[in-house]
C-alpha positions as CSV (number, residue, x, y, z in Angstrom):
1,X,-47.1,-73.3,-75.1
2,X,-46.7,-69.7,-76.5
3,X,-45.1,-68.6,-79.6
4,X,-43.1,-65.8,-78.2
5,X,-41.4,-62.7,-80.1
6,X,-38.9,-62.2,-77.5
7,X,-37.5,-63.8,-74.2
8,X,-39.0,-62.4,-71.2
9,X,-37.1,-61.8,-68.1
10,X,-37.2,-63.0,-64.3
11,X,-39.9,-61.9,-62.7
12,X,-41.8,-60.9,-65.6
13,X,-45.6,-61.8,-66.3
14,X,-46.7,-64.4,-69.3
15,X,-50.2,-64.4,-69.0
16,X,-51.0,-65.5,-65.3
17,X,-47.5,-67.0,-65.2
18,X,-44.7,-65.3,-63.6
19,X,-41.1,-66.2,-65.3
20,X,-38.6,-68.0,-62.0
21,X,-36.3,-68.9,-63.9
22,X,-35.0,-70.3,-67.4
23,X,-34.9,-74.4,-67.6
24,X,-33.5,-74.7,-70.9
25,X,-33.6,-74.7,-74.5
26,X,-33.4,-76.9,-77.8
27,X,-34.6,-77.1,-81.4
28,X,-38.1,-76.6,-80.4
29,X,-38.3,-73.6,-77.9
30,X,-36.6,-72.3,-74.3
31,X,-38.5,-74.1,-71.4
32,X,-38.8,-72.0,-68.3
33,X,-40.0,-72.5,-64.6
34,X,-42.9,-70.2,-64.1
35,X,-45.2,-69.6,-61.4
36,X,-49.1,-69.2,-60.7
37,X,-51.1,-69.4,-57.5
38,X,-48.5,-70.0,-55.5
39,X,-48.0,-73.3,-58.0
40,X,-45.0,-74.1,-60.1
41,X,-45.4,-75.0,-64.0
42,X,-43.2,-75.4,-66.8
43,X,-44.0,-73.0,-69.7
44,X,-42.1,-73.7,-73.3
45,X,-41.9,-70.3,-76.0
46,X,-41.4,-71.2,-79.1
47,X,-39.7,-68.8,-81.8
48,X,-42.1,-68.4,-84.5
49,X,-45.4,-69.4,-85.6
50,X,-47.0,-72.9,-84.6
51,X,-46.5,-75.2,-88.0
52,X,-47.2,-78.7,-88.4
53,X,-45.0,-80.2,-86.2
54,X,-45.5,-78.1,-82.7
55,X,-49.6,-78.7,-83.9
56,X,-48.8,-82.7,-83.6
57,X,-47.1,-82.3,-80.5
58,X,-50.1,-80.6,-78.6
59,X,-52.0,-83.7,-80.2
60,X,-50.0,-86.0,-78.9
61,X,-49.7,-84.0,-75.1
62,X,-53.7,-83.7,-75.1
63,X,-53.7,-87.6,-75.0
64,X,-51.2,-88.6,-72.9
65,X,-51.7,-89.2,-69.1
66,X,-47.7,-89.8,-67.7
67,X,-47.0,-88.6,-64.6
68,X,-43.4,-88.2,-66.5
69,X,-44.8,-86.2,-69.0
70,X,-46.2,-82.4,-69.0
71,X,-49.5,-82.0,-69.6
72,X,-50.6,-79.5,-72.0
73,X,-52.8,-76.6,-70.8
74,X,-53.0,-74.1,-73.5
75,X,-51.3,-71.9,-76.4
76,X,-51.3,-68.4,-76.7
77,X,-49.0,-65.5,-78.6
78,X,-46.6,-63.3,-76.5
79,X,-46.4,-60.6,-76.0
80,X,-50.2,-60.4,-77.5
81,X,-49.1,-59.1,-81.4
82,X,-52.2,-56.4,-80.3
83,X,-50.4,-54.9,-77.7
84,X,-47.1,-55.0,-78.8
């Protein structure tokens, strides 16, 4: 998960991940396909800061072990509030 200021575009670089395409979007974030290592993940933005309720769903994604269910790797900010 990232907290993201802005929506990147195809082709673009989050971190290691390369943007494919968009997946979709709801009240929580947009979802997209993303690329690494020749590997496809799915990577969700959210719009603003992590509160209480994105913290409970990384709790609840560090514990569960679905193969129907994402698995949660990391959080970070883009683009990195440092360099803009």
């Amino acid at each position: 998960m990232y907290v993201a200021r802005r929506d990147p575009d195809t082709d673009e670089a989050i971190g290691d991940y390369k943007v494919v395409t968009r997946l979709g979007a709801g009240g929580r974030g947009v979802v997209y396909k993303v690329e690494r290592g020749g590997r496809l993940f799915a990577l969700k933005l959210l719009p603003g800061p992590m509160d209480g309720r994105t913290k409970r769903e990384i709790g609840i994604l560090v514990l569960l072990e679905n193969p129907g269910v994402v698995r949660y790797v990391g959080s970070d900010f883009w683009p990195h509030p440092a360099r803009g």
